[in-house]
TORVEXTOR-581639 format. One line per field, with one value per residue: residue number from 0; residue in three letters; x negated, y negated, z negated of N, C-alpha, C in turn. Coordinates in steps of 0.2 Angstrom, whole numbers, plus 5000, padded with zeros to 4 digits. Last residue first. Layout:
<recs>
vexvex = c(NUM ...) .
palo = c(ALA ...) .
n.px = c(X ...) .
n.py = c(Y ...) .
n.pz = c(Z ...) .
ca.px = c(X ...) .
ca.py = c(Y ...) .
ca.pz = c(Z ...) .
c.px = c(X ...) .
c.py = c(Y ...) .
c.pz = c(Z ...) .
</recs>
This chain:
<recs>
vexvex = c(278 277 276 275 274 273 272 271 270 269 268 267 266 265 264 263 262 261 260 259 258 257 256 255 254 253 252 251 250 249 248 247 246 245 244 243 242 241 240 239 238 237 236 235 234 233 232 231 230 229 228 227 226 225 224 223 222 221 220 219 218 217 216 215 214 213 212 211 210 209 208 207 206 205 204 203 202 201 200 199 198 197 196 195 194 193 192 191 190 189 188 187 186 185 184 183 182 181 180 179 178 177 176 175 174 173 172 171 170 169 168 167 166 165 164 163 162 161 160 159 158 157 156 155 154 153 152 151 150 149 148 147 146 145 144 143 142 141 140 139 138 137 136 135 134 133 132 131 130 129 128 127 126 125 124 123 122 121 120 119 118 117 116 115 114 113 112 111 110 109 108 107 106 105 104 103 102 101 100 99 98 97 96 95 94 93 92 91 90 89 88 87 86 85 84 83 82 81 80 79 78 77 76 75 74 73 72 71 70 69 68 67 66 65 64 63 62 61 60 59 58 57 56 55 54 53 52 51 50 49 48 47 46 45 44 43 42 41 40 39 38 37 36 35 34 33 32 31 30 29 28 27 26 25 24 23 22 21 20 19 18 17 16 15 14 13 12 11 10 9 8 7 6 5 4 3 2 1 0) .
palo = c(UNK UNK UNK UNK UNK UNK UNK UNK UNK UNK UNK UNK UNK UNK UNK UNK UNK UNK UNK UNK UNK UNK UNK UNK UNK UNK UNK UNK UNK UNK UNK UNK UNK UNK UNK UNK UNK UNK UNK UNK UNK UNK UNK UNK UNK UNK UNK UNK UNK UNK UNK UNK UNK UNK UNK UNK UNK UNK UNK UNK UNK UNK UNK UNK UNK UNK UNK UNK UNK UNK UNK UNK UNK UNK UNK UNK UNK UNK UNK UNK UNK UNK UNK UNK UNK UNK UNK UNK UNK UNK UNK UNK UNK UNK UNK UNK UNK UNK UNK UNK UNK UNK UNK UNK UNK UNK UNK UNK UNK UNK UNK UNK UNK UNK UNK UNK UNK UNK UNK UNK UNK UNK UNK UNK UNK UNK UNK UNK UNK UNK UNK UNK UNK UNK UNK UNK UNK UNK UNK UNK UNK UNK UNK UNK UNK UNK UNK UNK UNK UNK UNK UNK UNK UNK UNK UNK UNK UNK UNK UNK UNK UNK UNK UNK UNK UNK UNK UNK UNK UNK UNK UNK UNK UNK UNK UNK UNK UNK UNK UNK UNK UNK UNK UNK UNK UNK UNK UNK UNK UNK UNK UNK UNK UNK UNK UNK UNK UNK UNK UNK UNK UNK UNK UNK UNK UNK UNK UNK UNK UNK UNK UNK UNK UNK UNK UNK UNK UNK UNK UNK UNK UNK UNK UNK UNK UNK UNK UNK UNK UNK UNK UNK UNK UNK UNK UNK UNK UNK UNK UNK UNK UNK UNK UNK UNK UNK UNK UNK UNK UNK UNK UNK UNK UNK UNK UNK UNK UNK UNK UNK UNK UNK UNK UNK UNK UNK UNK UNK UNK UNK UNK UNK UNK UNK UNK UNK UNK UNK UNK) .
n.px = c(5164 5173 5165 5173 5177 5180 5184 5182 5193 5188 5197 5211 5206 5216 5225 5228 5237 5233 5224 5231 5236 5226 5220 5231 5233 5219 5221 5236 5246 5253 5270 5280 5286 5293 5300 5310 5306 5297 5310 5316 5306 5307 5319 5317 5307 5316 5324 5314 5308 5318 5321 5308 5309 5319 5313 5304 5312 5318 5309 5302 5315 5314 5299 5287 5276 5279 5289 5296 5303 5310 5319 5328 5328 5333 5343 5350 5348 5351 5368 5368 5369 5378 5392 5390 5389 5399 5395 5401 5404 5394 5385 5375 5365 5371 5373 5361 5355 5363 5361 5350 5352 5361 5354 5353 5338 5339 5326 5316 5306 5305 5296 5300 5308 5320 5326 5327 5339 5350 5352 5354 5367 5379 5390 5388 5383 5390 5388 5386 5391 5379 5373 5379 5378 5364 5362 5366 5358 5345 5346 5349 5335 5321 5313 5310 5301 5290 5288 5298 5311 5327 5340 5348 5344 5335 5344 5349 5338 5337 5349 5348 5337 5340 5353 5345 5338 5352 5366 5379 5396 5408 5402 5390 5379 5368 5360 5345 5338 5319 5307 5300 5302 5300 5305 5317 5325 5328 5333 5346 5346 5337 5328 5330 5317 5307 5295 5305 5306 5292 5292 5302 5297 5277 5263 5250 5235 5222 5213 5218 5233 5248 5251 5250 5244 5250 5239 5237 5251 5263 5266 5262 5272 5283 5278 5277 5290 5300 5292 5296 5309 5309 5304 5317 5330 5346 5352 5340 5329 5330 5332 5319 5311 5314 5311 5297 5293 5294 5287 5271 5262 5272 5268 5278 5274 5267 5275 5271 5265 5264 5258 5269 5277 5274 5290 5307 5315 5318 5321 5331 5341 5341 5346 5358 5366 5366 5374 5386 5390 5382 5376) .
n.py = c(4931 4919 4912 4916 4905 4910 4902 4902 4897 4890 4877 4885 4895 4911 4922 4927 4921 4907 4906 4909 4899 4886 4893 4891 4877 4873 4878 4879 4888 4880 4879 4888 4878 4878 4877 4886 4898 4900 4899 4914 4921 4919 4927 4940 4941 4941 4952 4963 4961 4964 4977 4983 4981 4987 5001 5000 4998 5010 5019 5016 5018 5033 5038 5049 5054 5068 5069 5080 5080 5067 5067 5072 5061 5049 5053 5048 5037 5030 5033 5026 5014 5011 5017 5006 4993 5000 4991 4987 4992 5006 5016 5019 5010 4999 5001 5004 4988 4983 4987 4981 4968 4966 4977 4988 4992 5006 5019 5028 5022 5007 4997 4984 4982 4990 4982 4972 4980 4979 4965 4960 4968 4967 4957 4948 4936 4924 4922 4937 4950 4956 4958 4967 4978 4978 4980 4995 5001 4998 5006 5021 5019 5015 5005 4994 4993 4993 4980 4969 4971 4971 4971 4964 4951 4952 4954 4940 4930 4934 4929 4915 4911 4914 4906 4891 4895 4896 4888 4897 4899 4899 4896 4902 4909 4904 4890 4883 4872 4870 4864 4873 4879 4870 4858 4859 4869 4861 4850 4855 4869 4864 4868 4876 4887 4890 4897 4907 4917 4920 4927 4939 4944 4943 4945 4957 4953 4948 4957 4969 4965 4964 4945 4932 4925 4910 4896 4892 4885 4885 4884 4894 4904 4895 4897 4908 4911 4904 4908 4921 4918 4911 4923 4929 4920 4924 4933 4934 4932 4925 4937 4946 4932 4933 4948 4948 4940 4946 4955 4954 4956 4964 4974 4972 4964 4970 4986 5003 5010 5024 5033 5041 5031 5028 5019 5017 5021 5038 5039 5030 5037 5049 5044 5039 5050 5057 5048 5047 5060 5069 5084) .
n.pz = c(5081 5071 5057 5042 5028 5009 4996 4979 4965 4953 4957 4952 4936 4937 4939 4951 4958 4956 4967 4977 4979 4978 4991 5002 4999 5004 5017 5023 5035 5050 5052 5066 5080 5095 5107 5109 5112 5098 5090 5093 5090 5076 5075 5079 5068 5057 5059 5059 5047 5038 5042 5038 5024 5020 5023 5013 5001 4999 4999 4986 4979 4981 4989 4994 4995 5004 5018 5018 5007 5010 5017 5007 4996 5006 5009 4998 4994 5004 5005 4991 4994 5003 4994 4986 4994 5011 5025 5044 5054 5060 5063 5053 5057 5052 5038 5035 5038 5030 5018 5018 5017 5008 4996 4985 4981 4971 4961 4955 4950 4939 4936 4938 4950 4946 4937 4946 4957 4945 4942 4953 4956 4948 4952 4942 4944 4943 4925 4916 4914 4916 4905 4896 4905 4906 4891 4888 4895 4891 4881 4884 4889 4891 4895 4893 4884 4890 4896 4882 4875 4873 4863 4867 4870 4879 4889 4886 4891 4901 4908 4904 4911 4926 4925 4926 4940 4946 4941 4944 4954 4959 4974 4977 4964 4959 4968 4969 4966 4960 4955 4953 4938 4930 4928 4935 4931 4919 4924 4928 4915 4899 4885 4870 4878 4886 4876 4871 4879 4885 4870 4873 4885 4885 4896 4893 4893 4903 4910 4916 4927 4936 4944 4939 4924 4918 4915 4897 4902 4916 4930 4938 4933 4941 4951 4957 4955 4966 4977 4980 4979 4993 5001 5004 5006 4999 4989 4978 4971 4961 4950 4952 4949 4934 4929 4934 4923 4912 4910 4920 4930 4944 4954 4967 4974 4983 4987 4991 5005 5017 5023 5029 5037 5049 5052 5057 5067 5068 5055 5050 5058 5052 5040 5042 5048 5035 5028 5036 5034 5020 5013) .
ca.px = c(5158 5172 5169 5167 5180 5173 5185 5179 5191 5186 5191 5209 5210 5210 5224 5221 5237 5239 5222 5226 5241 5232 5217 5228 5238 5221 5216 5233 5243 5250 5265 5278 5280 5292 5293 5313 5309 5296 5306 5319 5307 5302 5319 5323 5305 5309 5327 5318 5303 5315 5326 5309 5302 5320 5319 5302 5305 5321 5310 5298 5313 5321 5304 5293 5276 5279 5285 5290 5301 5302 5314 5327 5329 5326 5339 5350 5347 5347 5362 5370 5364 5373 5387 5387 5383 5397 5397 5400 5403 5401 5390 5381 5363 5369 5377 5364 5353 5366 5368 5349 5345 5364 5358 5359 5344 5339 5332 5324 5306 5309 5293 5300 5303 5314 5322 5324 5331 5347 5349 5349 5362 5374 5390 5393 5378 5385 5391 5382 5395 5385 5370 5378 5386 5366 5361 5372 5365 5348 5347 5357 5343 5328 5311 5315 5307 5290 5290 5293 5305 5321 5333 5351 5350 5332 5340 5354 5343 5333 5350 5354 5338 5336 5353 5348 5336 5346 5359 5377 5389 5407 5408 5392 5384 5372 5365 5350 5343 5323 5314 5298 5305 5295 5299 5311 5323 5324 5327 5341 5349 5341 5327 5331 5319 5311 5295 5303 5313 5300 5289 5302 5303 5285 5269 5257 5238 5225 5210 5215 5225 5244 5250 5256 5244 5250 5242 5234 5243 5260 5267 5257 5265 5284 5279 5270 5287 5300 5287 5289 5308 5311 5300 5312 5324 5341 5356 5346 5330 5330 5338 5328 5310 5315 5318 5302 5290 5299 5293 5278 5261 5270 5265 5279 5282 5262 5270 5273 5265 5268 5252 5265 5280 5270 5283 5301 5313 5316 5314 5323 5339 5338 5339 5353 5364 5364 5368 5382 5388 5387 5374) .
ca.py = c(4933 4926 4910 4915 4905 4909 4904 4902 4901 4895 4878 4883 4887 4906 4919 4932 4926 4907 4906 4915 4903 4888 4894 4897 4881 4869 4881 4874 4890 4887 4876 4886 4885 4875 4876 4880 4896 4899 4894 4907 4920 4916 4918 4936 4942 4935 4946 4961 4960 4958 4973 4984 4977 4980 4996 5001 4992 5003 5017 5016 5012 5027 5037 5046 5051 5067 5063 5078 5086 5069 5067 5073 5069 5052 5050 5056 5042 5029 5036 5036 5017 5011 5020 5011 4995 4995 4997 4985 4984 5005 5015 5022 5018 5000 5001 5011 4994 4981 4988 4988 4970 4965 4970 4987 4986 5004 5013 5031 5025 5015 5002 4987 4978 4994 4991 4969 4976 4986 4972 4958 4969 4972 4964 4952 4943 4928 4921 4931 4944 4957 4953 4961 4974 4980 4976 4992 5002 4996 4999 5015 5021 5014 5013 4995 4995 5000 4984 4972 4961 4974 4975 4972 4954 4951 4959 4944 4932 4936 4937 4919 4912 4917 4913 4896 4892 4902 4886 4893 4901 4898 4895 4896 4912 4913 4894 4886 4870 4874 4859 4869 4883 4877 4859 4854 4871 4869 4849 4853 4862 4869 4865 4867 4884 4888 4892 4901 4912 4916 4919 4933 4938 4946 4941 4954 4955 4948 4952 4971 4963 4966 4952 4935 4929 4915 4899 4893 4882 4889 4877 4888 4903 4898 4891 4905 4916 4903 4903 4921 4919 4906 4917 4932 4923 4921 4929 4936 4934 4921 4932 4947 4937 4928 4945 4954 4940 4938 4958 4954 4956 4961 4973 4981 4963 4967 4979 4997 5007 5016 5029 5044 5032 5027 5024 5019 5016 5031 5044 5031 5028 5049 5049 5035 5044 5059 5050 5041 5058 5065 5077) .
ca.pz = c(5085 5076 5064 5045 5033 5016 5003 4986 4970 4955 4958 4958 4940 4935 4932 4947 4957 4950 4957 4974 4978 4973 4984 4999 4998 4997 5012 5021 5027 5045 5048 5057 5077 5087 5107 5107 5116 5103 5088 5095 5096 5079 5075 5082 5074 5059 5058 5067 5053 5040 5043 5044 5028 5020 5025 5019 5002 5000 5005 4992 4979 4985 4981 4998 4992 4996 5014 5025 5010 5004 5021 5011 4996 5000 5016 4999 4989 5004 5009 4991 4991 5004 5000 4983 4991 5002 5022 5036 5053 5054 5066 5055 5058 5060 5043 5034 5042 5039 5021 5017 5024 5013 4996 4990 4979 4977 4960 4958 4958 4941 4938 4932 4950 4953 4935 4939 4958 4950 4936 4952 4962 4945 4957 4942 4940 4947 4932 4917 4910 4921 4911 4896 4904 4910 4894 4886 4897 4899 4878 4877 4893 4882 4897 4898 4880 4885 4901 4886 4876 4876 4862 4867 4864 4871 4886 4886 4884 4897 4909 4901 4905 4924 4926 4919 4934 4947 4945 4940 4950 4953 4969 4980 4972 4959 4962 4971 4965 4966 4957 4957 4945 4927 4924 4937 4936 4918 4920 4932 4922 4905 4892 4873 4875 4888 4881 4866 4878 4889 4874 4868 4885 4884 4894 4899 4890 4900 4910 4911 4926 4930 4946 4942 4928 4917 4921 4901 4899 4910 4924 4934 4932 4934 4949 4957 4950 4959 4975 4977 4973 4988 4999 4996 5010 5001 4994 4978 4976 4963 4951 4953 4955 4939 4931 4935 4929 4914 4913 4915 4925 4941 4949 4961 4968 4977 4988 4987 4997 5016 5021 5023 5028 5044 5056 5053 5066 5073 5060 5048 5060 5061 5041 5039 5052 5041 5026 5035 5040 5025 5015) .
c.px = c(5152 5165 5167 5172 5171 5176 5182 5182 5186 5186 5187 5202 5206 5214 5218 5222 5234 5240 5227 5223 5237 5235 5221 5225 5235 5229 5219 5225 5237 5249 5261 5271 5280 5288 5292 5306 5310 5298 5303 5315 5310 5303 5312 5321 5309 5305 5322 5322 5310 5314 5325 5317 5305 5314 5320 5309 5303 5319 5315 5303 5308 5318 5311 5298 5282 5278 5283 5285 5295 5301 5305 5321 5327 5324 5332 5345 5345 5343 5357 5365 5363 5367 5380 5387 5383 5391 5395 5400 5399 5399 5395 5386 5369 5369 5379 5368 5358 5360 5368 5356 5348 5359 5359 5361 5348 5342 5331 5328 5312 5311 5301 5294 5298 5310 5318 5322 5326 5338 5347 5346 5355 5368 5382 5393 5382 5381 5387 5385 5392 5392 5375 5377 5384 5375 5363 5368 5368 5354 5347 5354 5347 5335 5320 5317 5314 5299 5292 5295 5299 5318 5327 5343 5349 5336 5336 5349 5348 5335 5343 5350 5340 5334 5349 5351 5341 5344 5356 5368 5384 5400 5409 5397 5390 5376 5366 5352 5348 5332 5319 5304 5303 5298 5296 5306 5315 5320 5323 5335 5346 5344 5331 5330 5321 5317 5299 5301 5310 5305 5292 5297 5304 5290 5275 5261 5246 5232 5213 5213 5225 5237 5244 5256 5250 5248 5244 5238 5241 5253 5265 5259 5258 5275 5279 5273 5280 5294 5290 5288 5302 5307 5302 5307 5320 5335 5353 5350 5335 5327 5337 5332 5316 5315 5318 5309 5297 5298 5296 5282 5263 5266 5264 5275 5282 5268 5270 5270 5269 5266 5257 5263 5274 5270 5276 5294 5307 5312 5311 5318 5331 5337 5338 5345 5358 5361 5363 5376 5384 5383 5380) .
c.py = c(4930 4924 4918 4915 4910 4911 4901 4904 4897 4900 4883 4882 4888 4900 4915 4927 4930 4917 4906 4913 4909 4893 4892 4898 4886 4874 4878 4877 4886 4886 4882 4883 4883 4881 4873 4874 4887 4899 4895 4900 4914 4915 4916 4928 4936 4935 4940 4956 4959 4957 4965 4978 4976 4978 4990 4999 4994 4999 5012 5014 5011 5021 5034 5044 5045 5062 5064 5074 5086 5076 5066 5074 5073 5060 5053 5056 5047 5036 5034 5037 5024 5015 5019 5015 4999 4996 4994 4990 4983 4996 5011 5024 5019 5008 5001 5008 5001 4986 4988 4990 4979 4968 4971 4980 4988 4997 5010 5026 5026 5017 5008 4993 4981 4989 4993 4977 4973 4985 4977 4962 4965 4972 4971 4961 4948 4934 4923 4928 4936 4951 4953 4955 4969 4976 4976 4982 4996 4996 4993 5007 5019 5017 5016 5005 4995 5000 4991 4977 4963 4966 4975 4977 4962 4954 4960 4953 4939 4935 4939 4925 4915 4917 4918 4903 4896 4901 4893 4893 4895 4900 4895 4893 4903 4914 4902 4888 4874 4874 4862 4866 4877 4880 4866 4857 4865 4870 4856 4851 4862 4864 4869 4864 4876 4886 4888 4895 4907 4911 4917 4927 4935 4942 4945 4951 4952 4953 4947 4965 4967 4965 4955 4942 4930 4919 4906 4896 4888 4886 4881 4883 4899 4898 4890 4899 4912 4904 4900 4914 4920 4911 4910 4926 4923 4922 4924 4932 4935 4925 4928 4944 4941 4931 4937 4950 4942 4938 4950 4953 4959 4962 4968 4979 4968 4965 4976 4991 5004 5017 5024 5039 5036 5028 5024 5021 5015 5023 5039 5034 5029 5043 5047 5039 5041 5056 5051 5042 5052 5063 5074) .
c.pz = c(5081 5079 5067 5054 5039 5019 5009 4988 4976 4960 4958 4958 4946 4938 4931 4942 4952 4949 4955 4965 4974 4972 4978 4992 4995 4994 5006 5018 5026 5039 5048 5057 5070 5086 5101 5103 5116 5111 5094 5094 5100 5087 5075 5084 5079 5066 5059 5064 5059 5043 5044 5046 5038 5024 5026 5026 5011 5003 5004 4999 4983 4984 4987 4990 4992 4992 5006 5020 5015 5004 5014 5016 5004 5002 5012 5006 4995 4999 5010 4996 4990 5001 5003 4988 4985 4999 5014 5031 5047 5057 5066 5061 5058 5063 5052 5039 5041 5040 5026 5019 5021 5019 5004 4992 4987 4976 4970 4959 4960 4947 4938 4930 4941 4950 4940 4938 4950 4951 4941 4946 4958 4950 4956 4946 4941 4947 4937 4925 4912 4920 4916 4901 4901 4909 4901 4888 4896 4898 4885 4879 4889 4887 4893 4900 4885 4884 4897 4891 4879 4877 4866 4865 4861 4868 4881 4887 4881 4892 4905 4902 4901 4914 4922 4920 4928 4941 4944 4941 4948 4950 4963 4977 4974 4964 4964 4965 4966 4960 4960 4960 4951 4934 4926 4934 4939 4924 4921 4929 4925 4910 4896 4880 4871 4885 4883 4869 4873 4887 4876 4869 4877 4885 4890 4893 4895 4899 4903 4906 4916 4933 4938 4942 4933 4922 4917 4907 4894 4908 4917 4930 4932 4932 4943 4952 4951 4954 4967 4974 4973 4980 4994 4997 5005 5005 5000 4986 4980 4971 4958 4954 4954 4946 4935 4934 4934 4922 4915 4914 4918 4933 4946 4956 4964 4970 4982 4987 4994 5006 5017 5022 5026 5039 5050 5055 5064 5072 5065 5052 5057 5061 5047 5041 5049 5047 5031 5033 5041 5031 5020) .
</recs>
């Protein structure tokens, strides 16, 4: 093990707390696989509450709502639907209809709305054969989807194909995106580090401390990283809201129960929410 590796273990000892009991969060189940790639795309460069509210968006503009999280309740989505849905519809129309008007793009210069990303990079797994979560299992047929999707503007650096197999189900995946660089790089000692070292010492950080932790994967502690680098990034800037005597909106009921009926696949009216008062 390096030294970078090395570092990355001891920053975990410290930072980290609780890795036996730690889980995977709710992104680990989605439904289906469309699911899993919007949420890729429109994670990317951003604050992941832009991609939760792509995928709530995406699943109510569905008749019937599509689930978000697996259920016995219904059967999971494929990308051949995806692509039937969505097909003839692209631009800013794509993203009104079915992305809740969101305008980001792949990277500032040459990239191209999220919205049709998300098209293109289901296209382009249909291509190579895959239209379920059975047929991402396929190594020739990630492979060769993998350089397909790379060919999509924006797509290039392979960070939202990395994250699309973790959200998938493959324990051995890391996204190397900037929260996971600036902690290896903090641990190190470094300015900056790339996203194949970063990923090696998260790899080997694994190996490692799953002799302590047996329920320790790379994509567990990707997610336990990234948790800990948001918390001190929202931390930072709630403090500055309460220097600068602002506060977030809270969470509406009318909000809560759309968000929970798009989760479980009913309409809003079927949810109740019983508020009871302390003591």
């Amino acid at each position: 093990m390096d030294r970078i590796s090395e570092a990355t273990v001891a920053a975990i000892r410290k930072n980290i707390a609780n890795i036996e009991q730690a889980a995977l969060g709710p992104e680990y189940t989605y439904q289906s696989l469309p699911l899993c790639i919007i949420d890729a795309v429109f994670s990317i460069g951003v604050r992941y509450s832009n991609a939760q509210k792509a995928v709530r968006s995406w699943c109510g503009a569905q008749v019937p709502p599509w689930p978000i999280h697996r259920s016995d309740l219904s059967p999971p989505h494929k990308i051949s639907e995806f692509l039937r849905i969505t097909n003839g519809v692209e631009g800013v129309e794509l993203s009104r209809r079915f992305f809740g008007g969101n305008r980001q793009r792949t990277s500032p210069k040459s990239g191209i709305l999220k919205a049709d990303a998300v098209v293109h990079f289901a296209r382009a797994l249909h291509r190579c054969g895959i239209d379920d979560f059975a047929d991402i299992l396929d190594g020739k047929r990630v492979a060769r989807a993998r350089s397909s999707v790379g060919a999509i503007p924006g797509q290039g650096s392979g960070l939202s194909f990395d994250y699309l197999l973790m959200l998938a189900g493959d324990d051995g995946g890391v996204k190397a995106d900037r929260m996971i660089r600036r902690f290896v790089a903090d641990a190190a000692g470094q300015r900056d580090i790339s996203p194949a070292e970063a990923t090696r010492a998260v790899v080997e950080a694994t190996n490692v401390l799953a002799l302590e932790y047996r329920n320790l994967t790379p994509r567990l502690l990707d997610r336990l990283i990234w948790g800990y680098q948001s918390a001190q990034r929202d931390g930072n800037r709630k403090y500055r809201q309460r220097l600068e005597g602002r506060a977030e909106a809270p969470l509406t009921i009318e909000e809560a129960r759309r968000r929970l009926a798009l989760t479980f696949g009913v309409q809003p009216s079927n949810i109740k929410i019983v508020i009871e008062k302390p003591g």
